[in-house]
N, C-alpha and C positions, 0 to 999 in steps of 0.2 A: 192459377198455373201451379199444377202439384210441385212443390219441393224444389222449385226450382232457384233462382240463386240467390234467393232471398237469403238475406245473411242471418245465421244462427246466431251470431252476436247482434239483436235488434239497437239498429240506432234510430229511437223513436222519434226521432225530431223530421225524418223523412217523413211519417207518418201523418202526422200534426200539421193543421193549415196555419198554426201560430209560429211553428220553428221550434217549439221546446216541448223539449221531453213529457210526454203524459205516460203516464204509470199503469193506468188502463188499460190503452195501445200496446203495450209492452206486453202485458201479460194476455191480451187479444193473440197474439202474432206468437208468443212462445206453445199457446193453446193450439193454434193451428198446425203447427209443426208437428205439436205431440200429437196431433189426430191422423196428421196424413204416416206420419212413423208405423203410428198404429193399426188403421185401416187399409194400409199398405201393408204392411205383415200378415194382417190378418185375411186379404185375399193372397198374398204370395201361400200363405200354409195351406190355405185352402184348395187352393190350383192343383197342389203339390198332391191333396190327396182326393180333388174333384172327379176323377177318372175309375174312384173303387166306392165311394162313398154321394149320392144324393144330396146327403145332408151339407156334405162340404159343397158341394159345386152349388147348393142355393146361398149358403154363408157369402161363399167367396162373390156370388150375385150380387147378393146385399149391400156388401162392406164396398163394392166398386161402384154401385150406385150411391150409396149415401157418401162416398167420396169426392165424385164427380160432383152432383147437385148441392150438396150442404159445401163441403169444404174446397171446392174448385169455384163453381159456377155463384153462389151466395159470396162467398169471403171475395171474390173477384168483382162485385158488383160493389160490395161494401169497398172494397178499396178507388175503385174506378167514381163510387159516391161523393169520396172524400176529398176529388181531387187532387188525388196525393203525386208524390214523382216516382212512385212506388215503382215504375216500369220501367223507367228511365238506365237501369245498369241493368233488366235482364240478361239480354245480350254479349255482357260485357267478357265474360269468361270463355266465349266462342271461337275457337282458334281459326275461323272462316272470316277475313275481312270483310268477306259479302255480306256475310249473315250480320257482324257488327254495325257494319255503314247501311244496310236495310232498315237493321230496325231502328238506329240513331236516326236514320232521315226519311222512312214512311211511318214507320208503326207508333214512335214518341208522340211527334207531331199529333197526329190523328188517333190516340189511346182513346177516345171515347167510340170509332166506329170499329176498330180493329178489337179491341177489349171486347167491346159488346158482343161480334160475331164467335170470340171466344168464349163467354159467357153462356149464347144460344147456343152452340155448342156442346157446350160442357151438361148444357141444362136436358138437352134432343138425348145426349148420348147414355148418361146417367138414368133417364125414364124410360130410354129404349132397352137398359143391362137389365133393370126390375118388371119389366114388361112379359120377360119367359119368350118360349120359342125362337122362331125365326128371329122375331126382332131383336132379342138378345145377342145373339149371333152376327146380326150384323151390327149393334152397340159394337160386340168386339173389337169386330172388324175395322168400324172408325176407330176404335183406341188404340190397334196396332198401328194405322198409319201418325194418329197423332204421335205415338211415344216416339214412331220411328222417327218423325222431324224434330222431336225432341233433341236426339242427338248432335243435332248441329250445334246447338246454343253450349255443350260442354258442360265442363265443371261438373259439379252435381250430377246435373242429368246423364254424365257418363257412369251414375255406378244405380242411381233412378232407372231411367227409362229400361236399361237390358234387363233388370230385374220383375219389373211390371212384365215386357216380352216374352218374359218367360210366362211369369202368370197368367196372361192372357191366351197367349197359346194355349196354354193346358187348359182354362176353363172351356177358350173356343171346342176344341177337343171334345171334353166331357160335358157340351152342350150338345155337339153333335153326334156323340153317341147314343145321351139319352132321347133324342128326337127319335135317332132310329131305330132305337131299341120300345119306344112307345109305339111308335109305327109298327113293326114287325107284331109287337105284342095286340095291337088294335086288328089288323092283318088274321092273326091266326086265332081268332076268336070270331071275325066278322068275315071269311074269306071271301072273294072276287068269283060271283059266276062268272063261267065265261057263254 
């Protein structure tokens, strides 16, 4: 789950099936963070200038695939591996009691079937962003609706998710102009008898 309300202050003993601090962990989870910071800026600049520039809108491709699959879908597996309670306070900062009491009493319980479908998820959506074309397009399209239920859970995710909606919009965007513009250029070299 990008960025979400994992606490920047790691308390690694959540992590650990022993209860004590491991020093690995620690520096595992402050890695993670610095990657989604990173791969997260480095598609939001990219979105920004996907619309004038090629180069950018395949960067920004990139950085949201290898975000999704390495650092969402892998780090989400490794965590859901370890049995940890890792999920246990997603929810926690959600200023929707429904959304709070959902996921305290479906999603905890059951974090190996609900994790998991987040995981295939993240895994579908991420190989659908670096795949090009349509499919990419509609990767997008699943991440806007994922970011937009992001919004529920709070905290964080209220200054995460509108920021990614942005970016994805514009990449959406400057996917679908270089489609048409591929098209039209394919078009007027190859033109349509009638």
């Amino acid at each position: 789950m990008p960025l979400s309300h994992r606490p920047m202050v790691v308390v690694p003993e959540r992590l650990t099936r022993r209860g004590t601090p491991d020093e690995e962990t620690t520096k595992e989870v402050v890695m993670e963070k610095i990657m989604w910071l990173v791969l997260g800026g480095v598609v939001f600049v990219a979105a920004l200038r996907a619309g004038h520039s090629r180069r950018a809108m395949l960067m920004g491709r990139w950085a949201l695939g290898v975000l999704f699959i390495v650092f969402g879908a892998a780090v989400n597996a490794i965590y859901l591996g370890l049995g940890t309670e890792y999920y246990a306070t997603f929810a926690d900062a959600s200023p929707f009691p429904f959304v709070r009491d959902t996921w305290e009493s479906l999603v905890v319980p059951h974090q190996g079937f609900f994790i998991g479908l987040l995981i295939i998820a993240e895994t579908t959506t991420g190989a659908l962003i670096l795949t090009g074309g349509r499919w990419t397009q509609v990767g997008l399209m699943a991440l806007i609706g994922f970011h937009i239920g992001q919004l529920a859970f709070g905290g964080v995710l209220w200054v995460w998710a509108p920021l990614m909606l942005v970016a994805l919009v514009l990449l959406l965007r400057a996917e679908r102009r270089a489609r048409t513009t591929l098209h039209v250029h394919r078009s007027v070299r190859h033109p349509v008898s009638t």
